[in-house]
C-alpha positions, -999 to +999 in steps of 0.1 A: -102+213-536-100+229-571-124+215-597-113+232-625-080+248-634-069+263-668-038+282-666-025+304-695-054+286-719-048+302-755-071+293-788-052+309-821-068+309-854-038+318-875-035+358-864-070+354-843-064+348-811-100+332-798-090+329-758-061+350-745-039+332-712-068+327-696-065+314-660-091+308-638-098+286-608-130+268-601-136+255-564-151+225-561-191+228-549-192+263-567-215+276-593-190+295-615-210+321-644-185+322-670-202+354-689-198+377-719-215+384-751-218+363-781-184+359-793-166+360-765-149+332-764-169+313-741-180+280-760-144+281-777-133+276-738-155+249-731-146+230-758-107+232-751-120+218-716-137+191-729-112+188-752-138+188-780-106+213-797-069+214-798-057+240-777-031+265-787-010+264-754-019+264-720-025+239-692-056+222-682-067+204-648-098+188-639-099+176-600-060+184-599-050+167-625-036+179-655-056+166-687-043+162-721-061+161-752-062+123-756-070+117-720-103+104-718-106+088-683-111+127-667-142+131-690-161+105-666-161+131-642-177+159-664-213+161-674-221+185-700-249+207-715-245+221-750-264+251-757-284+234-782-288+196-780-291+170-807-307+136-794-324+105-815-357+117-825-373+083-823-361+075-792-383+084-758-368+100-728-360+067-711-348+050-738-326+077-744-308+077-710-307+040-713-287+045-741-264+069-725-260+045-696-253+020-720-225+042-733-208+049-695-217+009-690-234+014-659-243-013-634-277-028-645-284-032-608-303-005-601-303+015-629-339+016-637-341+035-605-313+054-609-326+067-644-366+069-633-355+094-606-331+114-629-364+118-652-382+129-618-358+157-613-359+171-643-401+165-647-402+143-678-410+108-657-435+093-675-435+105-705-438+084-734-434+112-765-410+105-788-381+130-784-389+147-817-418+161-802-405+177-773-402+216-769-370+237-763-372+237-725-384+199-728-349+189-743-331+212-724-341+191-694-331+159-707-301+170-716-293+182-683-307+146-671-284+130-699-251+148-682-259+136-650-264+098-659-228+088-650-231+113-617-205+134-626-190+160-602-187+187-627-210+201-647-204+220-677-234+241-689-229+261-725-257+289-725-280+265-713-312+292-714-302+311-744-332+301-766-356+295-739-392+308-734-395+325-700-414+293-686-384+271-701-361+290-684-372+289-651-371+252-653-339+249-662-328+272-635-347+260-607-330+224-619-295+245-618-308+258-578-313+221-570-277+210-579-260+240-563-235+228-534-243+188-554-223+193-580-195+218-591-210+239-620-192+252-645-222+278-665-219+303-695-240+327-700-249+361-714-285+361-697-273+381-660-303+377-645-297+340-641-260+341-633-273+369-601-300+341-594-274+315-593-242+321-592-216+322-565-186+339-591-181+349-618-161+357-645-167+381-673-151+373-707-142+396-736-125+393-770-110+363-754-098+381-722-109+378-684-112+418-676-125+408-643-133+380-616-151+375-581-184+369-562-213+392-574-212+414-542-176+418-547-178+429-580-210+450-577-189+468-548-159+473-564-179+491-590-203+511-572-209+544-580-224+570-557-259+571-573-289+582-556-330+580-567-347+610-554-387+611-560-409+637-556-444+645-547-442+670-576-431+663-612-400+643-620-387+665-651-398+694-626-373+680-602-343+669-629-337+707-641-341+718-606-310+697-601-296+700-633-297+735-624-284+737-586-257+712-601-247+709-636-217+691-631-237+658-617-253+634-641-288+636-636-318+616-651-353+606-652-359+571-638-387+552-627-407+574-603-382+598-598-348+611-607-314+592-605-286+612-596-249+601-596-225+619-574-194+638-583-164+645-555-175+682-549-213+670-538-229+652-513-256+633-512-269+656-481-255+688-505-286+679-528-313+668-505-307+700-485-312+719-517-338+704-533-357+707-498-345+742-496-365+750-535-398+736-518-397+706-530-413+675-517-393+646-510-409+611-508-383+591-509-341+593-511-320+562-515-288+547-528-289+527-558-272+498-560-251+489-592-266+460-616-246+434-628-258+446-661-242+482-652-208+466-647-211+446-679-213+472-699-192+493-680-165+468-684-166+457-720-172+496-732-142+501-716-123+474-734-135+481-766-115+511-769 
């Protein structure tokens, strides 16, 4: 089953165009990254979703059926994160999600529990501070707890670590590891160490435009290049104009312990073992290296900003 469909999805702001005929289709169970640097187009996506904003054409469905802007029964099956939330500041955590519940008129049978174990999962239960005294990755947490009160299917996270402390961050994303395969989650992000951690695709956004699409392995392996770390027992700079010299047509450069090396069609990787072997130098270790998500990022959106 697809969770999420938007097909064609434009945002213009008079000659601006925000988000470009985006399409892209979100199976149900899957944690989609939806990445791209700030100003991508990301949040304005989210919100055309959520229908938080008129959108400029373009079709959206949520669970297979198409949503317009004034529907409001489909949003009972969305739970969402803002990137920075805003919450009663005298209020306590509980009290808070009683509120919420209040808002989605849940059952009173039962909620207590329902609400006490949502406060479990994200490790506020029991706490008694007033909300106006809770920390970034505190609120973060609750908000994530807030989203779930009415047990959505989907969840919609907008750059839920972005202004986290390290600590913060791996709370929220161990929460996000616990609901993979619970819910569908639908997660921007420009942090790609979490979206690697998490993520079963992705999407990578620019200037509004979806330059490319699939599972991390997919997409590391469609843009692999042939790069190699050699390290040495002697020197590594010794060792990068030895190669630099044998072949000045392959990019060459210091990295790490050693040297990285990326191939060019008329060399092998044996071509520049067997030299570098041949000019007495000892080798301690040779191996591929395998593209970043980061590599491709940049790769990717360099390329489109020319």
């Amino acid at each position: 089953m697809i969770a999420i469909k938007l097909e064609n999805l434009t945002k213009k702001y008079g000659e601006f165009t925000a988000v470009n005929e985006l399409n892209l289709s979100i199976k149900q169970g899957e944690v989609y990254g939806f990445i791209g640097k700030n100003g991508a187009g990301k949040t304005t996506t989210i919100h055309m979703l959520l229908s938080l904003i008129h959108r400029t054409s373009g079709d959206i469905e949520v669970s297979e059926e198409v949503v317009d802007f004034k529907d409001i029964s489909y949003k009972r099956k969305i739970g969402f994160v803002p990137d920075v939330p805003v919450f009663p500041s005298y209020m306590n955590a509980m009290e808070y999600l009683v509120y919420v519940a209040d808002i989605f008129d849940l059952p009173k049978e039962g909620r207590k529990e329902h609400l006490t174990s949502l406060l479990e999962f994200v490790e506020l239960e029991n706490n008694q501070k007033k909300i106006s005294q809770y920390s970034r990755g505190m609120k973060q947490r609750l908000a994530i707890a807030q989203a779930l009160v009415h047990d959505p299917d989907i969840l919609v996270m907008d750059e839920p670590t972005s202004a986290l402390d390290p600590i913060g961050r791996k709370s929220v994303m161990n929460v996000i590891m616990q609901l993979k395969g619970k819910k569908t989650i639908f997660y921007s992000t420009h942090i790609l160490e979490d979206v690697e951690r998490v993520c079963d695709r992705i999407g990578l956004l620019d200037k509004g435009n979806l330059l490319l699409e699939g599972s991390i392995q997919e997409i590391q392996e469609m843009y692999y290049k042939d790069k190699y770390l050699l390290v040495a027992k002697e020197k590594r700079e010794e060792l990068l104009s030895l190669i630099q010299k044998g072949f000045p047509k392959i990019d060459a450069k210091v990295d790490g312990f050693g040297v990285e090396i990326k191939l060019s069609n008329a060399h092998s990787a044996n071509d520049v073992l067997k030299y570098v072997i041949e000019k007495d130098m000892t080798i301690e270790q040779f191996m591929p290296v395998k593209t970043s998500l980061e590599d491709v990022f940049v790769e990717v959106t360099n390329e489109n900003a020319h």
